[in-house]
KETORMI-639313 format. One record per residue (C-alpha): residue number from 1; x, y, z. Coordinates in pm, 1 decimal. Layout:
// residues N
+-----+----------+----------+----------+
!  nr !        X !        Y !        Z !
+-----+----------+----------+----------+
! NUM !        X !        Y !        Z !
...
+-----+----------+----------+----------+
***
This chain:
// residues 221
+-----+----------+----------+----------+
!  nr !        X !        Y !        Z !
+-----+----------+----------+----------+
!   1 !    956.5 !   3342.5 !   -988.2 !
!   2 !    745.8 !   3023.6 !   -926.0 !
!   3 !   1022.2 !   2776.2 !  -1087.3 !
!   4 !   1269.2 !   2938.2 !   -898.8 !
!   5 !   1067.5 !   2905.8 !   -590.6 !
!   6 !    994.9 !   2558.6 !   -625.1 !
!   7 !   1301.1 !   2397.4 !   -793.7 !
!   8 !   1563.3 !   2556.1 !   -665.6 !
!   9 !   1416.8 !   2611.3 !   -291.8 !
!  10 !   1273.7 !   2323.6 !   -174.9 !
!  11 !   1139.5 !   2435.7 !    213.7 !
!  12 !    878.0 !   2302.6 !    423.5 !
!  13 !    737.2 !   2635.8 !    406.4 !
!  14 !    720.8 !   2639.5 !     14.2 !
!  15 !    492.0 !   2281.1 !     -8.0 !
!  16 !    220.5 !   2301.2 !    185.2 !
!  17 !    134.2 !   1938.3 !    208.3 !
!  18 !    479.4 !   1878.6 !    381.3 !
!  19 !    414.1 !   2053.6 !    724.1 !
!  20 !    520.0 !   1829.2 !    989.6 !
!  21 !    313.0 !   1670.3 !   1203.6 !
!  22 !    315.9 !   1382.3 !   1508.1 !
!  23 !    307.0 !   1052.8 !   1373.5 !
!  24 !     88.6 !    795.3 !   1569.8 !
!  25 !    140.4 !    476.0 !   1366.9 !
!  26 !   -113.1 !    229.4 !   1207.2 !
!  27 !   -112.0 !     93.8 !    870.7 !
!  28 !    194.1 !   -132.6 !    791.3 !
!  29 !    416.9 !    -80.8 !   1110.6 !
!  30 !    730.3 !   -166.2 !    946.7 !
!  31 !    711.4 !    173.9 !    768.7 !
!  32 !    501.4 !    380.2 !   1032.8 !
!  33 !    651.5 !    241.3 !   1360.4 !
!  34 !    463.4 !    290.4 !   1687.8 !
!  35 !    481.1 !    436.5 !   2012.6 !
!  36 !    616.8 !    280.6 !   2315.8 !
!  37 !    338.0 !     91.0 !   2538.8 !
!  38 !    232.7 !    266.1 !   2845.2 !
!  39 !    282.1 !    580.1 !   2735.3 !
!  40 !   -104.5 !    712.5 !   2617.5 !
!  41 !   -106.7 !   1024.3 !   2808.6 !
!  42 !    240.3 !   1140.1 !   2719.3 !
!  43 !    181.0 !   1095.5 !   2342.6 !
!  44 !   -204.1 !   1280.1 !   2398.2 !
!  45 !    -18.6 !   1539.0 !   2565.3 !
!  46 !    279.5 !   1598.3 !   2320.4 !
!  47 !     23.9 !   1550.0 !   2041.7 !
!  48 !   -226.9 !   1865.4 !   2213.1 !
!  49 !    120.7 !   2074.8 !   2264.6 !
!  50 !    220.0 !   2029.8 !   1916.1 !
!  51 !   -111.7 !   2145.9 !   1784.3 !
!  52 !   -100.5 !   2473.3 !   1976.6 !
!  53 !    236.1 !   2540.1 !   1845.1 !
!  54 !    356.5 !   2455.6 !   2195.8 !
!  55 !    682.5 !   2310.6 !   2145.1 !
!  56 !    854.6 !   2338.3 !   2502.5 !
!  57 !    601.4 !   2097.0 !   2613.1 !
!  58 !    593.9 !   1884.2 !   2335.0 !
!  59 !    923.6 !   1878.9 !   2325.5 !
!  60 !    929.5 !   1739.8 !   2701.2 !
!  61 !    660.2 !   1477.4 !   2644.3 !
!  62 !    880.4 !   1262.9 !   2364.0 !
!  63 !   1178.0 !   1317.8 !   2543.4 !
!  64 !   1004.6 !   1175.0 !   2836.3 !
!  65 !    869.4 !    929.1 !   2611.7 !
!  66 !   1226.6 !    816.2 !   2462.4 !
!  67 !   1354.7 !    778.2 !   2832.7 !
!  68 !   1086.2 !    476.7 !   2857.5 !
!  69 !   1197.6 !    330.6 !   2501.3 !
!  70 !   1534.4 !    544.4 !   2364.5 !
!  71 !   1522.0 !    351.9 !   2049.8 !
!  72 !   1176.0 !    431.6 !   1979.9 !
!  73 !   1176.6 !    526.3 !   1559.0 !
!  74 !    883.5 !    692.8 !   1569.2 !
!  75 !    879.2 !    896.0 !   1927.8 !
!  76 !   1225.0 !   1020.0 !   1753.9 !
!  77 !   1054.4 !   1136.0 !   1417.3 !
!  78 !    815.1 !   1289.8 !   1624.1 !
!  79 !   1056.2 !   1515.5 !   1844.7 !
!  80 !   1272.8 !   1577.8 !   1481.8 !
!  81 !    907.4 !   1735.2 !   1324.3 !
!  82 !    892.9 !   1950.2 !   1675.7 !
!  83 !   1221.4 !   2066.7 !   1603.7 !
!  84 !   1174.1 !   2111.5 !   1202.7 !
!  85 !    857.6 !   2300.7 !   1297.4 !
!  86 !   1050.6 !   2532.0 !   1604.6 !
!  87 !   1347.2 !   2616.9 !   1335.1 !
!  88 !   1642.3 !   2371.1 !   1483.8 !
!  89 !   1714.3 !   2185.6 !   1169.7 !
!  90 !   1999.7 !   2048.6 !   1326.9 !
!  91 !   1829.6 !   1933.8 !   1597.4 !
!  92 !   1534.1 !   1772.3 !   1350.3 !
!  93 !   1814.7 !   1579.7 !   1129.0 !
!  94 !   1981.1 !   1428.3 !   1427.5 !
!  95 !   1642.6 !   1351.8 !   1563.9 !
!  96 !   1557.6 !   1201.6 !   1205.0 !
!  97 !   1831.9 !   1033.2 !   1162.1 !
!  98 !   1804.0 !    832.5 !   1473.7 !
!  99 !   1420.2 !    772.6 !   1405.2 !
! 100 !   1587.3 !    601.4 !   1066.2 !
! 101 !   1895.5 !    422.4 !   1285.6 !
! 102 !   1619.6 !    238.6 !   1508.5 !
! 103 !   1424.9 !    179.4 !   1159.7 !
! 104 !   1538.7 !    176.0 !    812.2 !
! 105 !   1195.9 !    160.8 !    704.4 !
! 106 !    999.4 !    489.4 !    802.4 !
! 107 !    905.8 !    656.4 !    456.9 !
! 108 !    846.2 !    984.2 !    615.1 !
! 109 !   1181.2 !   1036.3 !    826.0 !
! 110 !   1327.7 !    933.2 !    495.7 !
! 111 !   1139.7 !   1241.5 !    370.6 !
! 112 !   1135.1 !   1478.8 !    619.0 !
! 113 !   1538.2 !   1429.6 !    598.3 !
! 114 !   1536.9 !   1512.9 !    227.8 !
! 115 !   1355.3 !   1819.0 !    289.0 !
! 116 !   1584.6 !   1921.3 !    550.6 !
! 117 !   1920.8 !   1805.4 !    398.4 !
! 118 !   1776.1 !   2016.6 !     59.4 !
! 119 !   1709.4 !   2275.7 !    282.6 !
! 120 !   2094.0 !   2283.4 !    384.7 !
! 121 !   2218.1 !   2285.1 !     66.8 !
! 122 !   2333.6 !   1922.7 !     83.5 !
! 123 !   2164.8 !   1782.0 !   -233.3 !
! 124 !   2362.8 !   1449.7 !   -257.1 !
! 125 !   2222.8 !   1350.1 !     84.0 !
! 126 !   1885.6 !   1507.3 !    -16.7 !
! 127 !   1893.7 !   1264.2 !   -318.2 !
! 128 !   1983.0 !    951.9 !    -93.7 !
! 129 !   1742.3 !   1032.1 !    153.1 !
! 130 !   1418.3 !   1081.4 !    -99.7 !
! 131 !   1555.9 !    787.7 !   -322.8 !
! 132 !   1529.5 !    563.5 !     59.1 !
! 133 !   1185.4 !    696.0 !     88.8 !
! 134 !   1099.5 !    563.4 !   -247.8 !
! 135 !   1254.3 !    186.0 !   -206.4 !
! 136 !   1044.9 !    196.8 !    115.8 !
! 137 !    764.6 !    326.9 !    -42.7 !
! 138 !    755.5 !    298.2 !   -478.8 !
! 139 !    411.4 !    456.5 !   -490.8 !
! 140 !    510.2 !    793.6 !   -241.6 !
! 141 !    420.9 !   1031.3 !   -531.8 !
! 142 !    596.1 !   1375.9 !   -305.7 !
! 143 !    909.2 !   1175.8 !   -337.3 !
! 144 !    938.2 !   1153.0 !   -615.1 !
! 145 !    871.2 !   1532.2 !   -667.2 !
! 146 !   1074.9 !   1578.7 !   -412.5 !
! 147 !   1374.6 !   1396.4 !   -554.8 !
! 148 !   1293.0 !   1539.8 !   -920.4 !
! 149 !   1383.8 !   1863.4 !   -759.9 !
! 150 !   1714.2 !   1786.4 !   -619.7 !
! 151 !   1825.7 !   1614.9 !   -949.9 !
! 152 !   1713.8 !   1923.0 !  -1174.5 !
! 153 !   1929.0 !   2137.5 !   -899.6 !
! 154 !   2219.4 !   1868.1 !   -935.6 !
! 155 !   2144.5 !   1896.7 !  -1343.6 !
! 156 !   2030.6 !   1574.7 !  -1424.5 !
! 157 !   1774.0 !   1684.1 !  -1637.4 !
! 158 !   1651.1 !   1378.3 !  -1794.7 !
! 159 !   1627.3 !   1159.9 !  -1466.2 !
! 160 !   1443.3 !   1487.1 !  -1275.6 !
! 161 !   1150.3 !   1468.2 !  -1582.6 !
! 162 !   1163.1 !   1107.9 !  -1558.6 !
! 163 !   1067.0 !   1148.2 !  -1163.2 !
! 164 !    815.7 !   1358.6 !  -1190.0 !
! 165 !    670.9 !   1169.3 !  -1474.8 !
! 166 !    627.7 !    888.2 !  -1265.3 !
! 167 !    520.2 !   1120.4 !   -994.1 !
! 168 !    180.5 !   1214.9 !  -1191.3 !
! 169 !    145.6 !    859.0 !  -1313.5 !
! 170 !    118.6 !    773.2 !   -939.0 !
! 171 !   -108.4 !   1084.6 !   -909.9 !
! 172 !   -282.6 !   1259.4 !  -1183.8 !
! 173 !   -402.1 !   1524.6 !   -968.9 !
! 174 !    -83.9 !   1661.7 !   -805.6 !
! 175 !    -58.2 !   2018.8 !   -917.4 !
! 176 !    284.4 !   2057.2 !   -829.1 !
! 177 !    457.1 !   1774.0 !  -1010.2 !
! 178 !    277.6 !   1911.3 !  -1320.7 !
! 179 !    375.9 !   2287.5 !  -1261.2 !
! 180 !    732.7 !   2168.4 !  -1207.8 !
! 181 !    749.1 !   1905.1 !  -1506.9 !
! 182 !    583.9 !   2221.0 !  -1695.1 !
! 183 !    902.0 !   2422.8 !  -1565.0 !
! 184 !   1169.0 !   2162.0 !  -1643.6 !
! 185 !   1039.2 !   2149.9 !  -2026.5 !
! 186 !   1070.6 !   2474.5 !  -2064.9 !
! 187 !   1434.7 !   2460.6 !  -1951.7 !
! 188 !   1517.2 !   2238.2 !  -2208.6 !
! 189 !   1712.6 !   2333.5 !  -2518.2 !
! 190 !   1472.4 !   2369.9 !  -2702.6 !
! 191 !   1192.2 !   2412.4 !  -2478.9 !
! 192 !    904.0 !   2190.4 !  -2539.9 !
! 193 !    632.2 !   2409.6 !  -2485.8 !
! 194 !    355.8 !   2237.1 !  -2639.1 !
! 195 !    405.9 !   1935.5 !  -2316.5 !
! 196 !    508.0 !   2235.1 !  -2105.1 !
! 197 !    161.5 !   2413.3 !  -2201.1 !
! 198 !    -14.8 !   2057.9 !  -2082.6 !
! 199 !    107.7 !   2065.7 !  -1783.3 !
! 200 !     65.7 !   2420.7 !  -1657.3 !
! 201 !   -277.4 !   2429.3 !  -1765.5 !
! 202 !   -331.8 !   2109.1 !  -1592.3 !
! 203 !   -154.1 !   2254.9 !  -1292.6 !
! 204 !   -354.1 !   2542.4 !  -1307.6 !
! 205 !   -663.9 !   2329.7 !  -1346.4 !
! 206 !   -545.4 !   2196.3 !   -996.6 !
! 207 !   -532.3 !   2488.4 !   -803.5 !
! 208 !   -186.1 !   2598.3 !   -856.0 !
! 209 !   -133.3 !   2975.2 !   -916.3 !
! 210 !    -64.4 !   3155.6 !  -1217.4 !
! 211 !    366.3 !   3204.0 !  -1311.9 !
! 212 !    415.9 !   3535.3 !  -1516.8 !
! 213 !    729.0 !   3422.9 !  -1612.4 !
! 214 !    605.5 !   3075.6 !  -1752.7 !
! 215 !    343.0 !   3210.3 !  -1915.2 !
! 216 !    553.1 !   3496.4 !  -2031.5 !
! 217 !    764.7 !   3195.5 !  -2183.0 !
! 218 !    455.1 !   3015.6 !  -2345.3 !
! 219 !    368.8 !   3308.6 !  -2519.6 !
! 220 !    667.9 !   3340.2 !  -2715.3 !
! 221 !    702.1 !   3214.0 !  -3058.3 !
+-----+----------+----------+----------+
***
């Protein structure tokens, strides 16, 4: 079942826009970092590895990289998304939260710890970590999603709907937040299917696949 899928198993693997991928900087470098200086080829050649699924050798590059600069935030994010992506989630949250030790700022170690705390089963850490990416970040609208998710598993109903509303109000055109705020009204006692029926269509509308099970629930009188 889609809501199941989505609500109650938040993965990497499950939201496709959440793949991990080397960070290079740019933009506001308080909350994208940068790589050390001097180290071009390294990051070209752990960048080439990663995108050939070669992790032993991008795996060597940033650790070669973080013996130039160990408290480099983002060379550690980097080597955390080469372990989320090689299946050492244990590895990837140390790496993660070191990329956050070195600086508090990075929205998307903030993330990619959520995912991977959720991931664990530890939703009270999953919570802190989205809720971080969104005081770095207000307008991150797959935090909030994110973090709507782990309060609808923790059963704070009210505060998950309230995310994702504020998710869609960010961005009108992500599917997901509207398949999932479709989901969470029809958990509600009573359902409120005629919002619920907004929201999957507009879902729908967006690409997202058809539920039996919701629409099995829509159907009903």
């Amino acid at each position: 079942m889609r809501f199941t899928l989505i609500l109650l198993a938040l993965s990497v693997a499950a939201l496709a826009d959440d793949k991990p991928k080397p960070q290079v900087g740019g933009g506001d470098l308080s909350q994208t970092g940068s790589l050390p200086p001097a180290t071009t080829s390294l990051a070209n050649k752990a960048a080439n590895a990663f995108s050939k699924r070669d992790w032993k050798t991008a795996r060597k590059a940033y650790r070669e990289m973080l013996e130039l600069d160990p408290e480099n935030a983002l060379t550690w994010a980097n080597l955390g998304a080469v372990e989320q992506q090689s299946k050492n989630p244990d590895a990837a949250i140390a790496c993660f939260e070191a990329s956050v030790r070195f600086n508090d700022k990075l929205v998307q170690s903030w993330t990619a710890l959520g995912l991977l705390y959720s991931n664990k089963g530890d939703r009270y850490k999953a919570v802190s970590a989205f809720a971080r990416a969104i005081h770095e970040e207000p307008n991150d609208a797959r935090a909030h999603n994110y973090l709507a998710i782990e309060m609808q598993n923790l059963g704070w109903k009210d505060a998950a709907i309230t995310e994702l509303q504020r998710a869609i109000e960010i961005n009108p055109d992500y599917g997901l937040a509207h398949f999932n705020l479709a989901a969470m009204y029809l958990d509600q006692k009573p359902p409120a299917k005629a919002l619920a029926r907004k929201h999957y269509d507009q879902a729908l509308t967006l690409g997202v696949e058809k539920d039996e099970v919701i629409e099995s629930k829509l159907g009903k009188d």
